[in-house]
TINU-795644 format. One record per residue (C-alpha): residue in three letters; x, y, z. Coordinates in steps of 0.25 Angstrom, whole numbers, plus 2048, in hexadecimal, padded with zeros to 3 digits. Layout:
ALAXYZ ...
REM end
This chain:
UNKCD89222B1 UNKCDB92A2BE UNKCCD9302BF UNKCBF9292BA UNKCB49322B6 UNKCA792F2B7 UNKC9B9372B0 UNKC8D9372B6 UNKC8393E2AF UNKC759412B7 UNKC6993B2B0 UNKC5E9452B3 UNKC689512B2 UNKC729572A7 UNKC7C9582B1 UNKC8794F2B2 UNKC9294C2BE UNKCA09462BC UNKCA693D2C7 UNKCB393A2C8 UNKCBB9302D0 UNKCC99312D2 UNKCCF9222D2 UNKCDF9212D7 UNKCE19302D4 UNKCEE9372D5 UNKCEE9472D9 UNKCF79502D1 UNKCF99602D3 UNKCF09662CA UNKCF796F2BF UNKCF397F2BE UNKCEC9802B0 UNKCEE98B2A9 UNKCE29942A8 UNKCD9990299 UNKCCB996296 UNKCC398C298 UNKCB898928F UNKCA998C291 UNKCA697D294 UNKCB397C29F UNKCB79812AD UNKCC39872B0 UNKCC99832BD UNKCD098D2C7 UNKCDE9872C1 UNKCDB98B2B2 UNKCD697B2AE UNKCC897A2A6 UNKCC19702AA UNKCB296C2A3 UNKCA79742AA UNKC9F9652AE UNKCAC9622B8 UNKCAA96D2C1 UNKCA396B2CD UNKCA295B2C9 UNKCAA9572D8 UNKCB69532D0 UNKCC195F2CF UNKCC59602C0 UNKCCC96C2C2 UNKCDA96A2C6 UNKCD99742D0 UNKCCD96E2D6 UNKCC597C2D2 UNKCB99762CB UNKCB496E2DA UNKCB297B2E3 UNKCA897E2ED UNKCA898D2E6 UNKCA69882D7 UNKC9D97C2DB UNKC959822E8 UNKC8B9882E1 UNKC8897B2D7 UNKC7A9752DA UNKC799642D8 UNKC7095E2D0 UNKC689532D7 UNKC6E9462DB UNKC7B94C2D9 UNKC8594D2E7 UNKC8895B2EB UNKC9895C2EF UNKC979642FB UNKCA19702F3 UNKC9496F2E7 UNKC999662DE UNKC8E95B2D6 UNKC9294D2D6 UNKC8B9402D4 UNKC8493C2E0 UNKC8692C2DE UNKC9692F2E1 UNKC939342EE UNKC9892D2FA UNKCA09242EF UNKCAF9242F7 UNKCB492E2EC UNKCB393C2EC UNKCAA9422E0 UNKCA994F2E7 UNKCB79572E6 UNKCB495A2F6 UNKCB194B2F8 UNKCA39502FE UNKC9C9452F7 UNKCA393C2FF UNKCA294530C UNKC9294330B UNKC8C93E318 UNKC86932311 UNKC9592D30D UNKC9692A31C UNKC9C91B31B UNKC9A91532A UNKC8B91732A UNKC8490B329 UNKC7E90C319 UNKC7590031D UNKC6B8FE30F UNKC6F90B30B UNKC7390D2FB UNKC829142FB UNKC7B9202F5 UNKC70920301 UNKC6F926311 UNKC6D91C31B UNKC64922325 UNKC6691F335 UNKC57918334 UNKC5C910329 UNKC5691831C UNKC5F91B310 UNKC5F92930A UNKC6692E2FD UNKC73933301 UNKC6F9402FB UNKC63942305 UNKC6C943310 UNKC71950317 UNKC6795930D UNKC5D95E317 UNKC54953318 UNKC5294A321 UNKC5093D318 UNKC53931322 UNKC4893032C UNKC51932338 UNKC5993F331 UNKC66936332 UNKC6993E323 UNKC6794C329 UNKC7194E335 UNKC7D95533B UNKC8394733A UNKC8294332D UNKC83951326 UNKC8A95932F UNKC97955327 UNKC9095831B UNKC95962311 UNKC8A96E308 UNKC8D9722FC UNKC8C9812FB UNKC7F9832F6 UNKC7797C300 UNKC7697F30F UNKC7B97831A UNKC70972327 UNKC75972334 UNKC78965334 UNKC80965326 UNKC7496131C UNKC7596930E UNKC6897030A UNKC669772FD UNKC6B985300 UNKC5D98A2FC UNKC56985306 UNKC5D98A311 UNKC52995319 UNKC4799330E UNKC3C990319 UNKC3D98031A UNKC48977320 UNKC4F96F317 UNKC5A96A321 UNKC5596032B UNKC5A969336 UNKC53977330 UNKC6097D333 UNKC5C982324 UNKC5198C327 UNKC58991336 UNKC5199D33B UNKC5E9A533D UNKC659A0330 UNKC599A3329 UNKC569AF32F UNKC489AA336 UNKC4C9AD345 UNKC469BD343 UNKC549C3344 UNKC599CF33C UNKC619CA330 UNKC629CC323 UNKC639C4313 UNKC709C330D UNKC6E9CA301 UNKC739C62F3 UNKC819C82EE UNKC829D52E6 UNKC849D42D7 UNKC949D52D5 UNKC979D52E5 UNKC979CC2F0 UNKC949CF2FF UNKC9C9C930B UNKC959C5319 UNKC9E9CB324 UNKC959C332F UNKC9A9B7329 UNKCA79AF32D UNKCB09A7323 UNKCAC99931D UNKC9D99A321 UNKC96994318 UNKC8899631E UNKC7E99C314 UNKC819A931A UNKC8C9AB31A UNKC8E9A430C UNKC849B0307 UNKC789AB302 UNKC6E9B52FF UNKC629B4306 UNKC689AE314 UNKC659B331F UNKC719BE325 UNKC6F9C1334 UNKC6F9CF33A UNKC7E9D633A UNKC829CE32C UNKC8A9D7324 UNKC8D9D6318 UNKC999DC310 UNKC989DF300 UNKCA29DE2F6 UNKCA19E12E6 UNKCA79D82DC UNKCB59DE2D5 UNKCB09EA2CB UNKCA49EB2D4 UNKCA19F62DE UNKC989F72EA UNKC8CA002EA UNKC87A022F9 UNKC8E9FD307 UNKC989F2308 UNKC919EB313 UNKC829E9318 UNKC7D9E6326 UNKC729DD32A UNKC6A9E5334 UNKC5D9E4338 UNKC589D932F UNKC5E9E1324 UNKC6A9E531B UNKC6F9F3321 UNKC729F8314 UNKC6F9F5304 UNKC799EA2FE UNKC819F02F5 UNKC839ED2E7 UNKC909EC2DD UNKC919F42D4 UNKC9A9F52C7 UNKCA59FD2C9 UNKCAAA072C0 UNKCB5A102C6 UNKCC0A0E2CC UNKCC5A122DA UNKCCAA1F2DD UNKCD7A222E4 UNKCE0A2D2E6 UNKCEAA332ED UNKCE8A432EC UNKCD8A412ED UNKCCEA402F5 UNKCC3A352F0 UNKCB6A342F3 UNKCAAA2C2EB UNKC9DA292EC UNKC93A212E6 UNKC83A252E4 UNKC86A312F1 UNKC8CA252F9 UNKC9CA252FC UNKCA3A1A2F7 UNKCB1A152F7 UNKCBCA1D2EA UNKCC6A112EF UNKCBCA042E9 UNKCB7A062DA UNKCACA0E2D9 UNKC9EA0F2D1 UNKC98A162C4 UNKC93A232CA UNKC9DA252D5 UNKCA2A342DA UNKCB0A362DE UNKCB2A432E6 UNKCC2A482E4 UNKCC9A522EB UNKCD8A532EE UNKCDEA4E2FB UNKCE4A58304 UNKCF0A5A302 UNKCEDA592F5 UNKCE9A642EA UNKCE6A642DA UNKCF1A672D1 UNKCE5A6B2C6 UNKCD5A6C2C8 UNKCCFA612C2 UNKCC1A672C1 UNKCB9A5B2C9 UNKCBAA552D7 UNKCB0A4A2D5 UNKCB1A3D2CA UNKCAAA322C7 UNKCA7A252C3 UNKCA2A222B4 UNKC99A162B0 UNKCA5A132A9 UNKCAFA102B4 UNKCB6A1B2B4 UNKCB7A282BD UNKCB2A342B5 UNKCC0A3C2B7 UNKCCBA3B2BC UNKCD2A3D2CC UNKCD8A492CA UNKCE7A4A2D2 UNKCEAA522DE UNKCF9A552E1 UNKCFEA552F0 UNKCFFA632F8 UNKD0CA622FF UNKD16A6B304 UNKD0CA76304 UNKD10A8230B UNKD06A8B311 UNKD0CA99312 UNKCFFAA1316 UNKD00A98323 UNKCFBA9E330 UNKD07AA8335 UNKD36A8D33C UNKD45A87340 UNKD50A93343 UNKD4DAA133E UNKD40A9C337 UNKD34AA2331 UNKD27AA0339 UNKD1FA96331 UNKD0FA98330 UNKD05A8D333 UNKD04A83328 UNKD0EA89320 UNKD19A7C320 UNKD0BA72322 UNKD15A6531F UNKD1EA6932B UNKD19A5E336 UNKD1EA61347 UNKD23A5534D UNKD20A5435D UNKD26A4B369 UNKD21A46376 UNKD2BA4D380 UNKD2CA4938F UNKD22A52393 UNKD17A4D38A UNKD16A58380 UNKD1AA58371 UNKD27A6136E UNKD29A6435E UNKD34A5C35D UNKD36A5B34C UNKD2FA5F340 UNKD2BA55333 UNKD23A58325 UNKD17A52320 UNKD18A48315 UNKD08A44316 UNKCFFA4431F UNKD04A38328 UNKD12A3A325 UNKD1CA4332B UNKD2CA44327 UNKD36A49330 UNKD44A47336 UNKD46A3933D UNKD4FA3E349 UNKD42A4534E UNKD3DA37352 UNKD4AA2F355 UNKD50A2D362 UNKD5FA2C361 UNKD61A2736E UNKD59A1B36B UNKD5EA1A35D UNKD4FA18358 UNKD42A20356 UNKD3AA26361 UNKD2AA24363 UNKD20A2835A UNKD16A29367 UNKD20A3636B UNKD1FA3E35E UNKD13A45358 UNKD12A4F34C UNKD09A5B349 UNKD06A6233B UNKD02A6E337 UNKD0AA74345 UNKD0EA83345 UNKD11A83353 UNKD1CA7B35A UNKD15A76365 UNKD0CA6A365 UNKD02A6F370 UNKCFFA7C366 UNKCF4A7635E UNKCF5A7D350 UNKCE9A7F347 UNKCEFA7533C UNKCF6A6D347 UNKCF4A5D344 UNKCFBA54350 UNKCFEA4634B UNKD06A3A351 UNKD11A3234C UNKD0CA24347 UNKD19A20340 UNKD28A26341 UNKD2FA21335 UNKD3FA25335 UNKD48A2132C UNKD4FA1432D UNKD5DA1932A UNKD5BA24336 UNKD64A22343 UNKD64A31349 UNKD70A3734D UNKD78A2B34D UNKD7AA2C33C UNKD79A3B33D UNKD69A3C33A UNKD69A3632C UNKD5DA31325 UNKD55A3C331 UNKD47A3A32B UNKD39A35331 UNKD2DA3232B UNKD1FA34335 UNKD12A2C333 UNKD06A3233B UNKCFDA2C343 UNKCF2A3333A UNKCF2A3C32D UNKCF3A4A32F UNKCE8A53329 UNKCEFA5B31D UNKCEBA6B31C UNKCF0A77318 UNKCF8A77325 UNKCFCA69324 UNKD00A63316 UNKD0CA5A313 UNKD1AA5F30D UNKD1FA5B2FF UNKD29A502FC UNKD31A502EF UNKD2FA3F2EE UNKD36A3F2DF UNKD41A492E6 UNKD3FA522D9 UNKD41A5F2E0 UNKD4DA5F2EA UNKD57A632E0 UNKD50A702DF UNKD4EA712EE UNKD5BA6B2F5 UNKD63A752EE UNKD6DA7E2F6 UNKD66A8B2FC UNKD56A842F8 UNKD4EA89304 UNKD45A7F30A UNKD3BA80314 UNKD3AA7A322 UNKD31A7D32E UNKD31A7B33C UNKD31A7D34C UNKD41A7E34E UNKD49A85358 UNKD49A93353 UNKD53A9F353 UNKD51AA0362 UNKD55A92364 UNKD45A90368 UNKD3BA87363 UNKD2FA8D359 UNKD23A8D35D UNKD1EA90350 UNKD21A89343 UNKD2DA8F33C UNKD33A8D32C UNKD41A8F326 UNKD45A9031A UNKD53A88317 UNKD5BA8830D UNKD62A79306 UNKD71A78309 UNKD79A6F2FF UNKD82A63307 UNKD90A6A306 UNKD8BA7830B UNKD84A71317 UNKD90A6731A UNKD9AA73319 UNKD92A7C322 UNKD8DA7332E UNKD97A6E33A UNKD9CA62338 UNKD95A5C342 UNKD8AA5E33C UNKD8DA5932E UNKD8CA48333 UNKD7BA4C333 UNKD7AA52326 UNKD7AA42321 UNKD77A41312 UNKD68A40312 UNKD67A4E316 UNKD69A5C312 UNKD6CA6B318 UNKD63A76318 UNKD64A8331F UNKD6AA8E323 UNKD77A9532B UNKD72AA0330 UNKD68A9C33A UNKD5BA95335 UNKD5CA86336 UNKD53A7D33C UNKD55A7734A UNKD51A6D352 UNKD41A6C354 UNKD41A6C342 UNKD47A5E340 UNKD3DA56338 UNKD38A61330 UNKD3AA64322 UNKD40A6C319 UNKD3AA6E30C UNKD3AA752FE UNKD30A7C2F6 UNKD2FA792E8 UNKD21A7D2E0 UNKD1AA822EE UNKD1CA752F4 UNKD26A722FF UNKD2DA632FE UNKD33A5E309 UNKD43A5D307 UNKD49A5B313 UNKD48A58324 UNKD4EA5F32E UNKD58A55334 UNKD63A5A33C UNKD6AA6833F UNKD77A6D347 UNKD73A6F356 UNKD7BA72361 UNKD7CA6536A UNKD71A64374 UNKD67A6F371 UNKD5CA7236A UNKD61A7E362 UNKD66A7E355 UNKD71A8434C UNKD6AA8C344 UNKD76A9133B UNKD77A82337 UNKD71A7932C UNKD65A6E32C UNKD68A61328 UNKD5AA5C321 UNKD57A4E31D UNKD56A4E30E UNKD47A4830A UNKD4CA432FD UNKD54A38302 UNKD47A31309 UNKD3CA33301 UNKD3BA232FE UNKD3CA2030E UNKD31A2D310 UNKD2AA27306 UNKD28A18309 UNKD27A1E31A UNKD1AA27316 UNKD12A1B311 
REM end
């Protein structure tokens, strides 16, 4: 037989140990069980293997795995007497001990410092100590504490500094093991007292606080503490001493929610605030992307994002930007003893594309616009040379940290690359052209991200794939002035809109009828012009930049939109709401000047064929 087993049953005791030796053993890979129900007299091993419930913590792995020999199922096992601790808290019989073999599954029993074998044993029994002054002790006598030889040759750094404590005892400055309860009770049980020290114990007359018990269903974490300590401190035991500064940081068991603060100070000799307790929780987390949540919990705020007690309050309200499609006839909820929210989160629909025609009293021959009446129309501003910011294009608001517009706006066809987003900065809710006027609604932001598409090259491939997305450095503040424009994500609508002779709408600060920039904000309705009217009607030199991912809008009789309106959009109304349909790319004007043909058409970036790439970019 490969492996002999020895039963040794304690006479004064029920409990019994198994020792095992292991005589010309050969190791194999251990196979993955299949996971069994175990009966009520067996252990089930991490693997799936059920093993008798007498084998575990016995020093010899029966599990396959090795899970029924482990410091966190055997730390907490207390010996009976006579019997030899494993320094991981397995019981095995104290006469193997120091016997060449290992009985512990550590080897600890053959780690102890009375196996030492180049002492001289003298007349020493194998199971006794020999003392320096020649006395013999029991082997278990030594490193406990106690100074047994006359000269404390058992009690020193020397011979227990090596030595290794079970989890349940403490651990002397010199390496003896005491009993865990002894440690700051009043009266030194190691031989160097380290047990009962003044600032371990909290005896030295400095602030400090107990650590307190566990809470039912929770855990608390010590932040003062750094991995791997093992002191009892940091291990947690309730009633040790925690000096001034400890924090501690709470956490509640899964389905369990925390009543009170997370974390506690000790200040002052005392805890800064009540521990908190778990409680068991009942509702589920709020979230939503049209509300505003807020929650509290007996008149305290607490968190809508983690599960939440019985007798929480939930305050809704519609963001802004946002308004109800129906009254639901409550703004508050909450939370039942059975789990569940009294009512449900009534759904707000997204304000876009939101004209404000009452405004406070654009583009060629245009219509003076009012304050906030186009309020997703963004201005677009460049550094010049001189240090101020000239108008330079126009964009539309997509949300309140993304702006779309055209990407020759930002690229430098010189350089064959886009140009610094350090030179650009956009304002919304603008009425007047320039940037030092400081409008009622204005709100200045700067460029945090230029995104242009991949596919854009300027006007080397004739200003195709001309769109940009804008990421600001910080959201804007949506208002009545300043709100985002609708797109048509689905793409259900453009068949109604781009339709030849459909107006659409498009709003900004171009050169007007007098070849002069507005000062004020300015709106032109534009009428949609199917491909073969626009490719018959515009010179031929024109017709390379009507590339296929964009179409013609306008008129021929003198209101266009010209350079200054590049980036903005041009949008169509459909149930009072304005979606954004195309961009304002390129028009016909004369080589080398800032004026415009105005009896010509606009070619607009059509929205539709990049609504995956403006999708993915707003993330």
């Amino acid at each position: 037989m490969d492996r002999v087993w020895s039963y040794v049953c304690i006479v004064f005791t029920t409990f019994c140990l198994v020792h095992s030796h292991s005589e010309n053993s050969v190791i194999y890979p251990y196979a993955r069980h299949r996971r069994q129900a175990c009966g009520k007299s067996e252990f089930q091993c991490t693997s799936g293997q059920c093993i008798d419930n007498t084998l575990v913590c016995d020093g010899a792995k029966d599990c396959n795995d090795g899970s029924d020999e482990t410091v966190e199922l055997c730390g907490k096992k207390r010996c009976q007497p006579y019997v030899f601790q494993c320094s991981y808290g397995a019981c095995v019989d104290a006469r193997f001990k120091c016997d060449g073999k290992d009985d512990c599954a550590d080897g600890s029993d053959e780690q102890h410092p009375s196996c030492t074998k180049n002492r001289d044993t003298g007349s020493c029994k194998s199971s006794e100590f020999p003392c320096k002054s020649g006395k013999c002790i029991d082997d278990t006598l030594v490193c406990d504490g106690i100074k047994d030889c006359p000269d404390g040759s058992d009690e020193t750094s020397e011979q227990c500094g090596k030595f290794r404590c079970s989890p349940l005892t403490f651990r002397c400055n010199y390496g003896a093991c005491i009993d865990l309860d002894h440690r700051c009770d009043g009266r030194p049980h190691c031989a160097d007292s380290s047990d009962e020290d003044p600032i371990r114990c909290g005896t030295d007359n400095k602030p400090s606080c107990k650590l307190p018990e566990k809470p039912d269903h929770g855990k608390y974490k010590i932040l003062n503490c750094k991995d791997g300590d093992t002191t009892p401190f940091c291990r947690q035991v309730p009633g040790t001493i925690a000096p001034e500064w400890t924090i501690l940081e709470y956490q509640c068991d899964e389905g369990y929610t925390m009543a009170g603060v997370f974390s506690i100070l000790c200040s002052d000799g005392k805890w800064a605030n009540s521990h908190p307790t778990c409680v068991p929780v009942s509702c589920k987390p709020l979230k939503s992307d049209n509300l505003n949540i807020e929650c509290s919990y007996k008149q305290d705020n607490v968190s809508c994002k983690q599960p939440m007690a019985p007798g929480t309050v939930a305050s809704l309200a519609c963001k802004v930007s946002y308004q109800l499609t129906f009254e639901p006839g409550y703004n508050t909820i909450i939370c039942q003893e059975d789990g569940k929210w009294d009512k449900p989160l009534f759904t707000c629909t997204q304000v876009c594309g939101k004209r404000n025609p009452k405004g406070k009293p654009f583009v060629s021959n245009g219509i003076v616009a009012k304050v906030g009446e186009f309020p997703w129309h963004i201005g677009i501003y460049r550094l010049s040379s001189n240090g101020t910011y000239d108008q330079i294009c126009g964009g539309s608001l997509l949300n309140p940290n993304t702006v779309v517009t055209a990407a020759h706006c930002f690229w430098s066809d010189i350089y064959g690359r886009p140009q610094e987003k350090e030179l650009f900065k956009v304002a919304a809710g603008k009425y007047y052209r320039d940037w030092n006027v400081k409008d009622t609604e204005m709100q200045e932001r700067e460029i945090k991200d230029i995104v242009i598409h991949e596919n854009y090259k300027g006007r080397k491939l004739h200003f195709s794939s001309d769109i940009a997305i804008l990421k600001l450095n910080i959201s804007v503040e949506l208002t009545w002035a300043v709100l985002p424009v609708c797109i048509d994500w689905q793409n259900e609508y453009e068949r109604f809109q781009l339709t030849d002779g459909i107006l659409g709408t498009t709003v900004g600060w171009g050169i007007t009828q007098n070849n002069e920039p507005s000062n004020e904000l300015v709106t032109a309705n534009l009428p949609f012009v199917n491909f073969q009217k626009c490719w018959e009607t515009i010179p031929e030199t024109f017709q390379s930049y009507v590339t296929r991912d964009k179409f013609c809008a306008g008129y021929l009789n003198g209101t266009s939109v010209c350079p200054g309106d590049s980036g903005g959009g041009l949008a169509f109304e459909r149930d009072k709401k304005f979606y954004l349909r195309g961009i304002v790319s390129v028009g016909l004007e004369p080589e080398g000047s800032a004026k415009c043909f105005t009896d010509q058409y606009t070619a607009f970036t059509r929205v539709s064929d990049f609504l995956t790439w403006m999708e993915l970019n707003m993330r």
